[in-house]
BAKOLLO-819422 format. One record per atom (N, C-alpha, C, O): residue number from 1; atom name; residue in three letters; x negated, y negated, z. Coordinates in pm, 1 decimal, always signed. Atoms other than C-alpha are relative to their C-alpha. Layout:
REM BAKOLLO-819422
<atom NUM 'CA' 'ALA' <X Y Z>>
...
REM end
This chain:
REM BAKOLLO-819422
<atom 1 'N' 'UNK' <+73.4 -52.0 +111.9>>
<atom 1 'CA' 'UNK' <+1233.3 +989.4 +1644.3>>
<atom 1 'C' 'UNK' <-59.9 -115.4 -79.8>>
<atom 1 'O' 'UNK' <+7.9 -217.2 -93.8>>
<atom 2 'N' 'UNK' <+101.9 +101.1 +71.6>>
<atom 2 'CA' 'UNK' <+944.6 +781.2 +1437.3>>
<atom 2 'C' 'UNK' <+56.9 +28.0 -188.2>>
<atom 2 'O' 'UNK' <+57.0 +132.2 -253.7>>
<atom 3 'N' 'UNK' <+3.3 -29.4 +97.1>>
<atom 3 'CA' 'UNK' <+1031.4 +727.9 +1121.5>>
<atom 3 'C' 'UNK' <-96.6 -141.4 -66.3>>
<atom 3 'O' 'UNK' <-119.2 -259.1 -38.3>>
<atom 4 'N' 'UNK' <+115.8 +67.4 +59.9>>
<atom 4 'CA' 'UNK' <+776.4 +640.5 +872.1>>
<atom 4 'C' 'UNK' <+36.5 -55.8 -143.4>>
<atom 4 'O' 'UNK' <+96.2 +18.7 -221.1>>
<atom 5 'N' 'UNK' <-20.4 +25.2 +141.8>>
<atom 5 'CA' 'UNK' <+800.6 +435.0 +550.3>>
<atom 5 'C' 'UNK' <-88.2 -18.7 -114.0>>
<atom 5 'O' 'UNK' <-178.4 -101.3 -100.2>>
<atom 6 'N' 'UNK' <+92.1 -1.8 +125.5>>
<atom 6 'CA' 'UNK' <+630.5 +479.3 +202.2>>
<atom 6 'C' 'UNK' <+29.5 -90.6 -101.6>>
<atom 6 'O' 'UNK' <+97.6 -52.2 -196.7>>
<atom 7 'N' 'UNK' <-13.0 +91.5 +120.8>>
<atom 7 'CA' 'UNK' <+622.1 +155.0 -13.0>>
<atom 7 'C' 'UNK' <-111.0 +25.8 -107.5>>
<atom 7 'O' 'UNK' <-220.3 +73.4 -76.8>>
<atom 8 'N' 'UNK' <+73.0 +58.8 +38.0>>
<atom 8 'CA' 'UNK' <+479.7 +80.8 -311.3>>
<atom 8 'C' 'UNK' <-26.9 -124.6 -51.9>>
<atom 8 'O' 'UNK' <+65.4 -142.6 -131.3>>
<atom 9 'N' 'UNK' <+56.5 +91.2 -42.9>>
<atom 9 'CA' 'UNK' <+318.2 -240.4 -322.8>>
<atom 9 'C' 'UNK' <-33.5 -62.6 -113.6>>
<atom 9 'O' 'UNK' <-145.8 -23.4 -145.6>>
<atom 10 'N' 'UNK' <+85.1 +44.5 +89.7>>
<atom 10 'CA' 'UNK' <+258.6 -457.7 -634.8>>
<atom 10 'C' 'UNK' <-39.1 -181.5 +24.1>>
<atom 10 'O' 'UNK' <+50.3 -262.7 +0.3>>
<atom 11 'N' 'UNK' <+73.4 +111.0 -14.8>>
<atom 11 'CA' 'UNK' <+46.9 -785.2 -561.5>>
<atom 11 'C' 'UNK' <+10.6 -107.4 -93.3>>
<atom 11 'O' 'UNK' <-80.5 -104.4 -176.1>>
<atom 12 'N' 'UNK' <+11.0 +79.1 +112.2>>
<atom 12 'CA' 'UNK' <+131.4 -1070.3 -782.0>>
<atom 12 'C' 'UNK' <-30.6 -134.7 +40.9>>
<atom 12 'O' 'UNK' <-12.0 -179.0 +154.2>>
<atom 13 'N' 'UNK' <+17.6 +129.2 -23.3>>
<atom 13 'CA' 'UNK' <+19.4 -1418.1 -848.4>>
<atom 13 'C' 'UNK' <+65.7 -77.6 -126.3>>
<atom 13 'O' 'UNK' <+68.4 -47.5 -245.6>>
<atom 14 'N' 'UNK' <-136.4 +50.4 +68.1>>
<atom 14 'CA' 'UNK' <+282.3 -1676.3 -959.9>>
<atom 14 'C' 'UNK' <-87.6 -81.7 -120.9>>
<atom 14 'O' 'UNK' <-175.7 -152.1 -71.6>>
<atom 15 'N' 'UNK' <+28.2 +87.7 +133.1>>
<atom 15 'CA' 'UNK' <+170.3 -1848.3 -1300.5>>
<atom 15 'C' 'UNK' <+124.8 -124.3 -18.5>>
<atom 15 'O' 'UNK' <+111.0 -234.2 -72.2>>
<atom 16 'N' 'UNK' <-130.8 +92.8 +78.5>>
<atom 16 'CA' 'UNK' <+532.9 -2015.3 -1342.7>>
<atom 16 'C' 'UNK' <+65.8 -51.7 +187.2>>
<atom 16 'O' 'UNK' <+57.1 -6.6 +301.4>>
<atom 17 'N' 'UNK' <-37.7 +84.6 -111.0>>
<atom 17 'CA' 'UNK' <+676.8 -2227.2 -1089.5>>
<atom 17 'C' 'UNK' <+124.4 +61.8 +53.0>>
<atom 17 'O' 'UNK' <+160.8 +59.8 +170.6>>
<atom 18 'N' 'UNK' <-118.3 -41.9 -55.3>>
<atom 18 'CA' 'UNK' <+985.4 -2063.8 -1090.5>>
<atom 18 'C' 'UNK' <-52.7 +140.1 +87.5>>
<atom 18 'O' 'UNK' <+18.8 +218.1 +150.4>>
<atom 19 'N' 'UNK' <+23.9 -189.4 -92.3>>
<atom 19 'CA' 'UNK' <+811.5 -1731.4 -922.5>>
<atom 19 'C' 'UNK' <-71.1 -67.6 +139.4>>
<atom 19 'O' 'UNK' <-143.9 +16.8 +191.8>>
<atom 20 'N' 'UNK' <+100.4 +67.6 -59.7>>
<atom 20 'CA' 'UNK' <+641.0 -1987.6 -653.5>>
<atom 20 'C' 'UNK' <+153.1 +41.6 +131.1>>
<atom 20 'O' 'UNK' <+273.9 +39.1 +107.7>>
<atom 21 'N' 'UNK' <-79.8 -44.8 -94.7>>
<atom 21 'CA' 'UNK' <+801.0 -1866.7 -295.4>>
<atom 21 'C' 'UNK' <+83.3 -102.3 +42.3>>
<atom 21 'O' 'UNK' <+55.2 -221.9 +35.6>>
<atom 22 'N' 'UNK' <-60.1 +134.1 +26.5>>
<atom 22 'CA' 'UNK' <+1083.0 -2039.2 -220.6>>
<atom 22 'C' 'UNK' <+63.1 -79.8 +195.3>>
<atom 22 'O' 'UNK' <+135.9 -169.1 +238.8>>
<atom 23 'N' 'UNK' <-1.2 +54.8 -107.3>>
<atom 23 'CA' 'UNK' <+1036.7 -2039.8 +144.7>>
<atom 23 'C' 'UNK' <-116.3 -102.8 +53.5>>
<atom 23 'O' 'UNK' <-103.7 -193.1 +136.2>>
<atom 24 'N' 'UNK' <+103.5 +57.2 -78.1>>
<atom 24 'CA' 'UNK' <+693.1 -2156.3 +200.1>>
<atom 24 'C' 'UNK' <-64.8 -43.2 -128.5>>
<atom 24 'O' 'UNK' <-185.1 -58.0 -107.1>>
<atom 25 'N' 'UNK' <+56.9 +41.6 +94.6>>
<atom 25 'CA' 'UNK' <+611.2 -2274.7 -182.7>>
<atom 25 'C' 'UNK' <-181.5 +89.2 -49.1>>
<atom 25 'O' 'UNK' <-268.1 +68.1 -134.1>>
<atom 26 'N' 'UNK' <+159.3 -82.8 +74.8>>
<atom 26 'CA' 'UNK' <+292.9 -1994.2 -185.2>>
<atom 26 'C' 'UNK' <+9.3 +48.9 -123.3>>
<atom 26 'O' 'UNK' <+123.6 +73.2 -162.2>>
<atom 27 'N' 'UNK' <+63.6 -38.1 +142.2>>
<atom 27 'CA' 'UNK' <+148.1 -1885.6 -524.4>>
<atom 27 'C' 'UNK' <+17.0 +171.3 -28.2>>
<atom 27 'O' 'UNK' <+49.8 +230.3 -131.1>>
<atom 28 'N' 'UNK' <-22.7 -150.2 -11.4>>
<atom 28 'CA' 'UNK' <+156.5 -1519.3 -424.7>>
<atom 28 'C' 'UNK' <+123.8 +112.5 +40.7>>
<atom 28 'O' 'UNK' <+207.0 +81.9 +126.0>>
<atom 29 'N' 'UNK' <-149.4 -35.4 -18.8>>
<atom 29 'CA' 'UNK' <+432.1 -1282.7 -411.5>>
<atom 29 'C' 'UNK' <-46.0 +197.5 +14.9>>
<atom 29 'O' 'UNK' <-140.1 +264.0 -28.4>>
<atom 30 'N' 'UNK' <+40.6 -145.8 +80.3>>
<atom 30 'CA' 'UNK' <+466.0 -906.4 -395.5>>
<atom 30 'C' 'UNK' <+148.0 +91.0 -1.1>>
<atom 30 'O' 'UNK' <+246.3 +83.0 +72.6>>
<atom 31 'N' 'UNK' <-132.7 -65.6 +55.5>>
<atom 31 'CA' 'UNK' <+723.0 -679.1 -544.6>>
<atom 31 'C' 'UNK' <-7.7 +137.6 +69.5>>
<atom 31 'O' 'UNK' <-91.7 +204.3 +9.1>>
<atom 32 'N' 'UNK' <-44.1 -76.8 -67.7>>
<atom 32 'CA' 'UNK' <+809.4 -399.7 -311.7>>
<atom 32 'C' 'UNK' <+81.3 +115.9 -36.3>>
<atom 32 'O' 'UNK' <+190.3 +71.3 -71.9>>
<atom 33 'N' 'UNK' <-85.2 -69.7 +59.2>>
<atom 33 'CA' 'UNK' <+974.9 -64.2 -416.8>>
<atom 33 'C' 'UNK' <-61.5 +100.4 +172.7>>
<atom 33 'O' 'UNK' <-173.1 +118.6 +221.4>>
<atom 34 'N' 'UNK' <+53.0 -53.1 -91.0>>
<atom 34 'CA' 'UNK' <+1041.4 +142.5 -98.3>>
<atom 34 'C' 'UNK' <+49.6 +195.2 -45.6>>
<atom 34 'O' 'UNK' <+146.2 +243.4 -104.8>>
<atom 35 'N' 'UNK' <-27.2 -124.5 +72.7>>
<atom 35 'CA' 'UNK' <+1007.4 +516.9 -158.5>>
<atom 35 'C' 'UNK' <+11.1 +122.3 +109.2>>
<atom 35 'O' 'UNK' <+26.2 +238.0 +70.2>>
<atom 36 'N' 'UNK' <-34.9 -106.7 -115.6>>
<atom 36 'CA' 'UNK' <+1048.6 +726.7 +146.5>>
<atom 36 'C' 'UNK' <+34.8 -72.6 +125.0>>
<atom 36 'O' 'UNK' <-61.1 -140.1 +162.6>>
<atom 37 'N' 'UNK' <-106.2 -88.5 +49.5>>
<atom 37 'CA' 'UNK' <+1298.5 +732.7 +303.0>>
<atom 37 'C' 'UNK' <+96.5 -13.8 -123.9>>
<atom 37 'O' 'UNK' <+156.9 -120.8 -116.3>>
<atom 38 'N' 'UNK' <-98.9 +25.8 +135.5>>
<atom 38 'CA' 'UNK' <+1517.2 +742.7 -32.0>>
<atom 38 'C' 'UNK' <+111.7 -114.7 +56.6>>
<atom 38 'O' 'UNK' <+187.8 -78.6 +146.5>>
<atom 39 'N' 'UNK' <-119.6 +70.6 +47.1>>
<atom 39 'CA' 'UNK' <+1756.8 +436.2 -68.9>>
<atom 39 'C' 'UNK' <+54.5 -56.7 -110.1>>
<atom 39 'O' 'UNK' <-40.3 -87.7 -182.2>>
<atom 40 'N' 'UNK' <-17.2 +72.5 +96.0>>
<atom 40 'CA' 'UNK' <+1942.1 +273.5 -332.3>>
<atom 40 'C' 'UNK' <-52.4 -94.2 -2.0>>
<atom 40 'O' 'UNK' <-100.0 -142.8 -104.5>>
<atom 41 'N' 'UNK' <+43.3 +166.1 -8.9>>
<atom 41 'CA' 'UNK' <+1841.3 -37.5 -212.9>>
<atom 41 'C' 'UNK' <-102.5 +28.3 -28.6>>
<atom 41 'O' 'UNK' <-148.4 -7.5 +79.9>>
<atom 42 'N' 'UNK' <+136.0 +11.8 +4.1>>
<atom 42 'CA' 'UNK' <+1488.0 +25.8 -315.2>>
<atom 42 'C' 'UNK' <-79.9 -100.6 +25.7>>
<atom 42 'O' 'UNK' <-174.1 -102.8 +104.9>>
<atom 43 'N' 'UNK' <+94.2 +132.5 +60.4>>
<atom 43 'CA' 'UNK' <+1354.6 -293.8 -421.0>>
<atom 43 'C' 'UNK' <+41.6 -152.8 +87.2>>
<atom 43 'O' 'UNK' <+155.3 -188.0 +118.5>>
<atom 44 'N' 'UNK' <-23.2 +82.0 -83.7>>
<atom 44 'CA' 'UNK' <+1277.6 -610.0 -221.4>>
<atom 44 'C' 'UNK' <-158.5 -75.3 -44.2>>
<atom 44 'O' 'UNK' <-259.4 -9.8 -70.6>>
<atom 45 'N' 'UNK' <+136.3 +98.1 +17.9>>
<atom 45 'CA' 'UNK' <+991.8 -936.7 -283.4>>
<atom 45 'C' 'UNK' <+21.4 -18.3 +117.6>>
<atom 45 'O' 'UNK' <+120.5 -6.0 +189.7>>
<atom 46 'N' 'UNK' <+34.7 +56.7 -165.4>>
<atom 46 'CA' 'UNK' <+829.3 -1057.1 +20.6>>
<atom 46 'C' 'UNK' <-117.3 -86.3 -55.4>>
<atom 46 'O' 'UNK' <-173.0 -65.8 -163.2>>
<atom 47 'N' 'UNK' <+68.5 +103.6 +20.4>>
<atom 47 'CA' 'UNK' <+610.2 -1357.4 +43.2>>
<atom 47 'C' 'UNK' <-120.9 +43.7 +136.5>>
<atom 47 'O' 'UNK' <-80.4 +56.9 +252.0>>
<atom 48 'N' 'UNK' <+96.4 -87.2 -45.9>>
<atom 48 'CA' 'UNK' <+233.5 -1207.1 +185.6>>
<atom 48 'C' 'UNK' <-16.7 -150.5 +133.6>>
<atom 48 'O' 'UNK' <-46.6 -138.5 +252.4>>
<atom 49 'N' 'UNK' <+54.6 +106.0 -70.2>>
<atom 49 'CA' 'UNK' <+192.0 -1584.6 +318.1>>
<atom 49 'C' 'UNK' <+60.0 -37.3 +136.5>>
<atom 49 'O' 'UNK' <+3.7 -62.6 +243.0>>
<atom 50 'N' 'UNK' <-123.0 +33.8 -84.8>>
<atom 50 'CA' 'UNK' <+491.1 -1652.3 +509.8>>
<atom 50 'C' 'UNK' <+71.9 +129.0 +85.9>>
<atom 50 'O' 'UNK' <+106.1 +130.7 +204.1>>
<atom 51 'N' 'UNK' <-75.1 -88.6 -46.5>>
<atom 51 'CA' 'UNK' <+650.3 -1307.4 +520.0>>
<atom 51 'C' 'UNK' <+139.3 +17.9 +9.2>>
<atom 51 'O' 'UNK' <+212.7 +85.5 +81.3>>
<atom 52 'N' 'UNK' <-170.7 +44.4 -21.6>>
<atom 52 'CA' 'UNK' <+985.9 -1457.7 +405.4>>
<atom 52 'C' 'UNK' <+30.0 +91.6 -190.5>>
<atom 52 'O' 'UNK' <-2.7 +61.8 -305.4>>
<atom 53 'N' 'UNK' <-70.7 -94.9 +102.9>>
<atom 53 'CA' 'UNK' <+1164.3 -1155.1 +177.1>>
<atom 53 'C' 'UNK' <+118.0 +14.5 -44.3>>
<atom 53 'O' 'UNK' <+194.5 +19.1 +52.0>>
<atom 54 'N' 'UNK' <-155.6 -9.0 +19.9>>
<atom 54 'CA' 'UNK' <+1509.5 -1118.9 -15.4>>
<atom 54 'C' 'UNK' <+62.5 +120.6 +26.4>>
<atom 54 'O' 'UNK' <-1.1 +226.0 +25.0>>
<atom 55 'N' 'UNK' <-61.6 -148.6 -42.8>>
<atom 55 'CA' 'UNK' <+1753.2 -854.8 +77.9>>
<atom 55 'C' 'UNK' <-55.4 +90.6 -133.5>>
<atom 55 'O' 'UNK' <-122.1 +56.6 -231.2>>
<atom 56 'N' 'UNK' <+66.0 -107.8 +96.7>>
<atom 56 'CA' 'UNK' <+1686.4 -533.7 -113.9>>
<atom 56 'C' 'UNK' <+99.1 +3.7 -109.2>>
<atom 56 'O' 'UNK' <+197.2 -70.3 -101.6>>
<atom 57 'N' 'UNK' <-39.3 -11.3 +79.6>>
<atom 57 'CA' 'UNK' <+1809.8 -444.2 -398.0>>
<atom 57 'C' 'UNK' <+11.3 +128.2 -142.0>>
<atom 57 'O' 'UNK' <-94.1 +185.6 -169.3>>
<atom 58 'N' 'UNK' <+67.8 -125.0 +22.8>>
<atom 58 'CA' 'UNK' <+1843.5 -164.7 -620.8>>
<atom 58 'C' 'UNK' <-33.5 -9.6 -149.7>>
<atom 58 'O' 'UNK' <-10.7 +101.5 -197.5>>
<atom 59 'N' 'UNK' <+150.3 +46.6 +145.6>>
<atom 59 'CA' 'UNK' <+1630.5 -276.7 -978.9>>
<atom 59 'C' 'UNK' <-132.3 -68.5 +39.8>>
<atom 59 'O' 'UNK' <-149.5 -159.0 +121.5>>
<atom 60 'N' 'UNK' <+146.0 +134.6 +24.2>>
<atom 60 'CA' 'UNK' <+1300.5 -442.4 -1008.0>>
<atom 60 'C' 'UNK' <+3.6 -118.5 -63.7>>
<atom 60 'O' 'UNK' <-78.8 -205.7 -36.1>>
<atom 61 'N' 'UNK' <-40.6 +58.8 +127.3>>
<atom 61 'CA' 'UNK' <+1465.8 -642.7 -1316.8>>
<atom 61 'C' 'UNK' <+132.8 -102.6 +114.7>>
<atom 61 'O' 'UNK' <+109.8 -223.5 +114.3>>
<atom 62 'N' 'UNK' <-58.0 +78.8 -83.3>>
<atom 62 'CA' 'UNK' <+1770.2 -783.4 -1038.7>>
<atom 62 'C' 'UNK' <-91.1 -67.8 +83.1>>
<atom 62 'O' 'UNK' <-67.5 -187.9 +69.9>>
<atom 63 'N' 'UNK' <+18.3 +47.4 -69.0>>
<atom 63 'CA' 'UNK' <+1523.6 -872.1 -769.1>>
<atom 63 'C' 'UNK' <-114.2 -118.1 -5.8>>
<atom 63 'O' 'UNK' <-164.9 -183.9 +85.1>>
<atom 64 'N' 'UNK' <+67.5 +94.5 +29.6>>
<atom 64 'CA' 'UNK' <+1318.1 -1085.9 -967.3>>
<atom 64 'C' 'UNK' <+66.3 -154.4 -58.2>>
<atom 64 'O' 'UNK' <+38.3 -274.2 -52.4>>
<atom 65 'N' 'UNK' <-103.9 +126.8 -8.4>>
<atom 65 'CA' 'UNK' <+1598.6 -1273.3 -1078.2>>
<atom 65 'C' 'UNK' <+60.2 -62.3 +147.3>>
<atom 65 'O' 'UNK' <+77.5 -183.1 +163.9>>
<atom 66 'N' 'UNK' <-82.6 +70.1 -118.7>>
<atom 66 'CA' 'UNK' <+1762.2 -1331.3 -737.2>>
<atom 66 'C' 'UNK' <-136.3 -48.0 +47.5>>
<atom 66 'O' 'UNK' <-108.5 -96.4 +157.2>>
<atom 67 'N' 'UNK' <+115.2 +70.3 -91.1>>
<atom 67 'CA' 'UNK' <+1366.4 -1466.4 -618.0>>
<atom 67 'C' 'UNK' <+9.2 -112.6 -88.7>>
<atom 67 'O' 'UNK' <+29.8 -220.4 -32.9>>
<atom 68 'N' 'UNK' <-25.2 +112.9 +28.7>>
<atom 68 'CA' 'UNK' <+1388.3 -1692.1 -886.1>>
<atom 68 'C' 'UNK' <+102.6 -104.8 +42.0>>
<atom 68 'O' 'UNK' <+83.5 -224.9 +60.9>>
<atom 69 'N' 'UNK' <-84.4 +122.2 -53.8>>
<atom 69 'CA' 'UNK' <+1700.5 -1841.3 -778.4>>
<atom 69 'C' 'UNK' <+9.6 -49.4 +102.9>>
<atom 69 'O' 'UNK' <+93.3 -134.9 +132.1>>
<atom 70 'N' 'UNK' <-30.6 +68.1 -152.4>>
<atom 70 'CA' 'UNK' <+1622.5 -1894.7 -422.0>>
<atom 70 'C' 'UNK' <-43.7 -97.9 +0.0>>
<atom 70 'O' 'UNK' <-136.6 -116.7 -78.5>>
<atom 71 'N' 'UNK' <+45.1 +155.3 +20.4>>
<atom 71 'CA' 'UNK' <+1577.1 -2256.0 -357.1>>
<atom 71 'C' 'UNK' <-113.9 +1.1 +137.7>>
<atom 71 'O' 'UNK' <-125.1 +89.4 +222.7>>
<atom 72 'N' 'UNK' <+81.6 +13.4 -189.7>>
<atom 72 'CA' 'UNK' <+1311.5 -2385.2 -40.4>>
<atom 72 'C' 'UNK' <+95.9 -66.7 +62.9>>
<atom 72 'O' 'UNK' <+198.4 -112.7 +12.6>>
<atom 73 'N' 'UNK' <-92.5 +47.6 -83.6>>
<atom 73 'CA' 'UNK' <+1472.5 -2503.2 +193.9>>
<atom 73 'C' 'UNK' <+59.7 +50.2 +115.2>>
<atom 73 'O' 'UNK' <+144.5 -16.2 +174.8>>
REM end
């Protein structure tokens, strides 16, 4: 069976260094809320450049903190 998923998608560009990806140092980021199929985990950043994302999470308000703290490397 196919199952299909419904994100929505917000496009951001980093102003502050600390929001700068911390796999591949890109400028752009996007904040992820996935909405069908229902999970807690909703929420997840992904890097558009690289494609390098943090586990999910279930706030918008947690998963911007845990992107800040990822180091490169």
């Amino acid at each position: 069976m196919k199952v299909e998923y419904t994100d929505s998608v917000q496009h951001r560009f980093a102003l502050s260094r600390k929001m700068y990806c911390p796999f591949c140092g890109g400028h752009e980021y996007e904040i992820v809320e996935q909405l069908k199929p229902y999970t807690d985990l909703a929420w997840f950043i992904r890097c558009p450049q690289c494609g390098g994302e943090t586990e999910q999470s279930p706030a918008r308000s947690l998963i911007i903190k845990i992107w800040k703290q990822l180091k490169c490397g």
